[in-house]
N, C-alpha and C positions, 0 to 999 in steps of 0.2 A: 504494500500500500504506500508506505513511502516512498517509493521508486516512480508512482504513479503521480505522485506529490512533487515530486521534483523534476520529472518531465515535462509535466503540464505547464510547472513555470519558466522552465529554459524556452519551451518549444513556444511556450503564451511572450516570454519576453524577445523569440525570434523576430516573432508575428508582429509584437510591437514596433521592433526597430524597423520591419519592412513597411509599415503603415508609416511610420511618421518619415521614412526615406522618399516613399508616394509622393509627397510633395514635393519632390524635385525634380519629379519627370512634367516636363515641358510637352505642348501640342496643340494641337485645334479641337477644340470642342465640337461637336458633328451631335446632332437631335439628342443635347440634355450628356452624353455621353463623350469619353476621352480617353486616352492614354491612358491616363490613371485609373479609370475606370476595375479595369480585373484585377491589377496588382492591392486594390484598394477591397477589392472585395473578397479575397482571399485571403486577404490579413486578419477580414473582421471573422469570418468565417474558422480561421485557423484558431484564434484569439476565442472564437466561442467555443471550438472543439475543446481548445487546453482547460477550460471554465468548465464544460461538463464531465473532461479525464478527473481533474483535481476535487470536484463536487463528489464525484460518483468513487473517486478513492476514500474518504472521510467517510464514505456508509461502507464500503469493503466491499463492492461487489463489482468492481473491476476485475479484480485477481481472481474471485472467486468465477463469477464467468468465465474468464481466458482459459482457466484450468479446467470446468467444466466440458466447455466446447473446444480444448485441444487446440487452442490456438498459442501456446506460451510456446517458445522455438525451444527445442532441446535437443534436436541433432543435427552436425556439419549440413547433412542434407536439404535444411529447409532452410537454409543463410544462404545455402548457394544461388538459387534464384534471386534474391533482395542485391547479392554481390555482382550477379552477372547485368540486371539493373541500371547499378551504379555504374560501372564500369560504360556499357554503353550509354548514359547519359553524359558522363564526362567524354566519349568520343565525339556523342552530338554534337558536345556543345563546340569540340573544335573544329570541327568541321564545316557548320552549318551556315558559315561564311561565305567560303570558297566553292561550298557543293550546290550553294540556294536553300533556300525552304521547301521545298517539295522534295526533293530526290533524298535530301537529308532525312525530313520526317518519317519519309514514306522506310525509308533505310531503318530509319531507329522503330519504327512503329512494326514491321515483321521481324528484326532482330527481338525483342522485347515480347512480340505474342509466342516467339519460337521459342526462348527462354521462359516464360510462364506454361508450356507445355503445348498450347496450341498447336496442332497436327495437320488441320484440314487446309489444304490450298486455297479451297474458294473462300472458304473463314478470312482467311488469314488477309488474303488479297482486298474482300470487299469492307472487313473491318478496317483495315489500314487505311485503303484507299478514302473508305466513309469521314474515316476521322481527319486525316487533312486537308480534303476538301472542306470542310466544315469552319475547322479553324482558321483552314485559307480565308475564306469568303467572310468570317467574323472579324477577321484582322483588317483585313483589304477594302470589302462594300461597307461595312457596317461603321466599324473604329476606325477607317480610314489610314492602318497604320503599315508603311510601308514593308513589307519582308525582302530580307536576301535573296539576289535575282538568282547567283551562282554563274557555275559553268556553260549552262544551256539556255539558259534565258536572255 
């Protein structure tokens, strides 16, 4: 329980520092919405989750769930996925310059369904595909906010 205690406020004071950073990202506001907009909404979101870890630690039924439903990690085996993860989002992120935003996404979105176990081709293909298109068009039409062209663009 105290471990849920003190994650809540590391990860609620990340949350903090990224909200009050929020205000330094510059841009054009577009229908009520900006830049700031996700980076802002994810803080507050991040910042409510650590409020109901460290809430719900204080009555003990964090721990006591985790251990019920077999989610507390206890073998090499189930870190290796969270590592393989890690690993390719630190590739993204160097890459995603030089390669654009598409080829790079579409790259780390089937490396990453491959690495969580996903098998099926068309799975793999139309969830990747779905998901950067998606985020394209939120970035692009909506937030109006420019993405890395890369190599092919």
């Amino acid at each position: 329980m105290m471990r849920d205690r003190v994650a809540g406020l590391l990860w609620g004071f990340f949350f903090l520092v990224l909200f009050l950073q929020t205000a330094e990202v510059r841009g054009a506001v577009t229908r009520g919405l900006g830049p700031r907009f996700f980076p802002y909404m994810i803080s507050v979101i991040g910042m409510l989750c650590c409020l109901s870890l460290i809430a719900q630690s204080f009555r003990g039924r964090v721990t006591a769930d985790n251990e019920r439903h077999g989610l507390v990690i206890r073998k090499w085996r189930s870190v290796v996925p969270a590592a393989g993860v890690v690993a390719v989002s630190v590739g993204y992120s160097a890459v995603w310059q030089r390669l654009g935003f598409v080829i790079s996404s579409l790259t780390f979105m089937v490396l990453t369904l491959l690495i969580l176990g996903e098998r099926r081709p068309l799975t793999i293909v139309l969830y990747a595909s779905g998901v950067v298109l998606v985020i394209y068009l939120i970035f692009r039409t909506w937030l109006q906010v420019p993405l890395p062209r890369g190599l092919f663009m």
